[in-house]
C-alpha positions in Angstrom: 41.4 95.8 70.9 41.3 99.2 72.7 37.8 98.8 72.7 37.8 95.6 74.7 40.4 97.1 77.4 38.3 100.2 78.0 35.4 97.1 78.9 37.7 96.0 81.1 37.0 96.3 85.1 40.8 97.9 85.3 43.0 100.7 83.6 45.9 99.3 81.6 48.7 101.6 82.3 51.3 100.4 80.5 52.3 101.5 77.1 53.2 98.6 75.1 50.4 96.1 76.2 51.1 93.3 73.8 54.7 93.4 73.7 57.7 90.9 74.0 57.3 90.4 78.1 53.9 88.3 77.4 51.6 91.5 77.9 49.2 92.7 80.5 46.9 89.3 82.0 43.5 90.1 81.7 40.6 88.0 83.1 38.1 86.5 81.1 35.9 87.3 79.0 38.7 89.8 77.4 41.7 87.6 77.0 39.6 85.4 74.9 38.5 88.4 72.6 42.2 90.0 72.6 43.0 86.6 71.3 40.5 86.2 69.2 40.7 90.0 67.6 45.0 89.0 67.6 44.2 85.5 65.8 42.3 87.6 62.9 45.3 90.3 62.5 47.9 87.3 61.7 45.3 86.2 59.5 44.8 89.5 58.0 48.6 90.1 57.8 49.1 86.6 56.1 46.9 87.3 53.5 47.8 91.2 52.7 51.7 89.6 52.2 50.4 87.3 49.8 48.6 89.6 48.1 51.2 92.1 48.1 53.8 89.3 46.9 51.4 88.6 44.2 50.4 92.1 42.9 54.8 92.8 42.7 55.1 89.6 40.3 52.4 90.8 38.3 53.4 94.2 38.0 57.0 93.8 37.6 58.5 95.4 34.5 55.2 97.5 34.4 56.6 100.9 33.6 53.6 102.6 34.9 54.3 101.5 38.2 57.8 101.9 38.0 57.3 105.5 37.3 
């Protein structure tokens, strides 16, 4: 994503660029890309809980990873 806004025509300045107050508008093209590039983190994240969930029911009472 950092890669995008240094495309971009203007300097973000602030520090928390994605946070709860809705962000920093960008014009197009990079609002569809930061959206695009945000779409596949939730994805991402999604999928490493699963996997994580999974990996804890398999492993539980392992006494190797409990070590």
């Amino acid at each position: 994503m950092h890669a995008v806004l240094d495309e971009c025509p203007f300097s973000v300045t602030r520090s928390d660029i994605f946070g709860p107050s809705g962000g920093t508008p960008l014009p197009q093209p990079y609002a569809d890309k930061i959206a695009s590039l945000r779409a596949l983190i939730g994805g991402l994240d999604s999928e490493i809980a699963r996997l994580e969930e999974r990996a804890a029911v398999m492993l539980a009472g392992d006494l190797g990873v409990l070590a």
